[in-house]
C-alpha positions as CSV (number, residue, x, y, z in Angstrom):
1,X,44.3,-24.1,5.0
2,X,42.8,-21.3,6.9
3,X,40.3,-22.1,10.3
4,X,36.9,-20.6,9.3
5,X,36.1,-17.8,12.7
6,X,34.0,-19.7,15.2
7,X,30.4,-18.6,14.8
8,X,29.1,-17.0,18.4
9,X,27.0,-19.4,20.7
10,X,23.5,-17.8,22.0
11,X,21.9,-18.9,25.1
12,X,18.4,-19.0,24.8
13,X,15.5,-20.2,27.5
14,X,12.4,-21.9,26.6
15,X,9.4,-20.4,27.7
16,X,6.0,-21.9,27.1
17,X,6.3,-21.9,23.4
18,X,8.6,-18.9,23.0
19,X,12.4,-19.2,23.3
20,X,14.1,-16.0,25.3
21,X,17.6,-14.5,25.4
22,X,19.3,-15.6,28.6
23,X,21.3,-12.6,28.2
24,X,21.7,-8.6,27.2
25,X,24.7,-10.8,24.2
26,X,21.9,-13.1,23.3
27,X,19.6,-10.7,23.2
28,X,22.1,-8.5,20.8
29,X,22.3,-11.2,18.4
30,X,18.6,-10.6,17.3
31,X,19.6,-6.7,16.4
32,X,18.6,-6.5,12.8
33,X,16.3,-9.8,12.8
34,X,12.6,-8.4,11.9
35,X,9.9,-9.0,14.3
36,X,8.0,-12.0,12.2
37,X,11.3,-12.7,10.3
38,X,11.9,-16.3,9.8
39,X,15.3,-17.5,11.5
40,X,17.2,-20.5,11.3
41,X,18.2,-22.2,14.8
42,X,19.8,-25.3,15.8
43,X,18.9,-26.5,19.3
44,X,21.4,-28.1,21.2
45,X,21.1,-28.4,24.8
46,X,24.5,-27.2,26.6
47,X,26.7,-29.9,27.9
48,X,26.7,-30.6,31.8
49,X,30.1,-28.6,32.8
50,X,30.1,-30.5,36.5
51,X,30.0,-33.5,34.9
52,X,33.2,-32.6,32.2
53,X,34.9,-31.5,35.2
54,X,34.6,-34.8,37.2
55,X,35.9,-36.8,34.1
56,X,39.2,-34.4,34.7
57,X,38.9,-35.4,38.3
58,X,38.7,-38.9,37.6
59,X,41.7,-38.9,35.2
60,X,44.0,-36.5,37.8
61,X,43.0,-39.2,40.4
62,X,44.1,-42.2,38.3
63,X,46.8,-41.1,37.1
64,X,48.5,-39.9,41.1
65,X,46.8,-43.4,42.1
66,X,48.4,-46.0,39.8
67,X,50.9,-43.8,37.5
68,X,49.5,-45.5,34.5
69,X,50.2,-42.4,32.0
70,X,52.8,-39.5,32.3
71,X,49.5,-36.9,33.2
72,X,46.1,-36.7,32.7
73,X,45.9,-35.3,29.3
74,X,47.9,-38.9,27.9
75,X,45.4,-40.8,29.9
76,X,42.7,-39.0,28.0
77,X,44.0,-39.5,24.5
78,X,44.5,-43.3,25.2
79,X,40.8,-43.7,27.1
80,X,39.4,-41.8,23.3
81,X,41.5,-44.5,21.4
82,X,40.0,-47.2,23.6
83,X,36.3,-46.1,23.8
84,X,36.3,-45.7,19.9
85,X,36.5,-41.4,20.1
86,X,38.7,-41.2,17.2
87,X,39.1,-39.6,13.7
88,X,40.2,-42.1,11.0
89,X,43.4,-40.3,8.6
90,X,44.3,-41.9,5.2
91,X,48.2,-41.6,4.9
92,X,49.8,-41.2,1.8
93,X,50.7,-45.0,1.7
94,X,47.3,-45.6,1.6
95,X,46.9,-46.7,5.4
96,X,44.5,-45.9,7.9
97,X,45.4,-44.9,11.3
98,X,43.4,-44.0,14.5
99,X,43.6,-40.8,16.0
100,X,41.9,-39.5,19.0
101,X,38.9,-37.6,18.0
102,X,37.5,-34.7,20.0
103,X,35.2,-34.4,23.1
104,X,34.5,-31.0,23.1
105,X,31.7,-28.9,23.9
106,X,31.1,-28.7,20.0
107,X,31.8,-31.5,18.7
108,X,29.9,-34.0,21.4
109,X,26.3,-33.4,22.6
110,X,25.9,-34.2,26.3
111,X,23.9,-38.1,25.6
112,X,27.3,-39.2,23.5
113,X,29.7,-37.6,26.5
114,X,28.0,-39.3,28.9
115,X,27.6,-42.5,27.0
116,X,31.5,-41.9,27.0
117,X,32.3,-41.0,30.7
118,X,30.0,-44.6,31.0
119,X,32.9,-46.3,28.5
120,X,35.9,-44.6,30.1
121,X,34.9,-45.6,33.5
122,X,34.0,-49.4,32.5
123,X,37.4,-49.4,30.5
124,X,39.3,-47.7,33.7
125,X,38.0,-50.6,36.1
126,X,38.7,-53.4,33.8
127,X,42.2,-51.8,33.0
128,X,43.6,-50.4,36.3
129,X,40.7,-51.7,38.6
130,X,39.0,-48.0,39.6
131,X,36.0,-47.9,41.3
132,X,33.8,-44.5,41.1
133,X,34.0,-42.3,44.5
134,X,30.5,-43.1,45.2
135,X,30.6,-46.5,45.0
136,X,34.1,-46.5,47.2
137,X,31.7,-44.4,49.9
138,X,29.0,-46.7,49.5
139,X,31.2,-49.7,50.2
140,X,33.1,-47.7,53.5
């Protein structure tokens, strides 16, 4: 089955009651739209990149710390299994099976990643006994 193209993401800024292209390519995307002309948008708010990037960090740390999965990216898919991030597949013999699901940018608005970096953490200290950098500062 054929992916459908990914449609383009526009970055738009609110401003008092008017939303405004963020960029010259945001600003392109409304050649041909009619002053007046009714549009549909879906607001999303962007996801918190520093955030996504200390997840990474916390998984790179683990795994160096304790070798508790062959690399980061194995870590990941078992912390999705264990926090519930998964797609459920019907096989042929009529069982259902878990597999991990996506946290991307996409598919997962920034409350439900951060109510699963919240998860991952809680399930990484009662697991391998991590404590969050700020918390290992705190206590120093």
């Amino acid at each position: 089955m054929a992916r459908k193209p990914e449609k383009s993401v526009y970055a738009f800024r609110r401003r008092g009651n008017a939303l405004v292209p963020d960029m010259d390519m945001d600003l392109r995307a409304l050649d041909g739209v009619a002053n007046g002309q009714l549009v549909r948008v879906e607001v999303k708010e962007f996801r918190n990149v520093a955030r996504h990037r200390a997840y990474w960090a916390m998984l790179h740390e683990m795994v160096a710390a304790t070798e508790c999965a062959l690399t980061p990216e194995r870590l990941h898919e078992v912390i999705k299994l264990e926090t519930g991030v998964v797609d459920l597949i019907r096989l042929p013999n009529g069982m259902t099976v878990a597999i991990p699901g996506s946290i991307s940018f996409d598919k997962m608005a920034e409350p439900e990643f951060v109510a699963f970096l919240e998860a991952a953490q809680k399930w990484l200290a009662q697991t391998y006994g991590w404590v969050p950098e700020r918390e290992r500062r705190a206590a120093a």
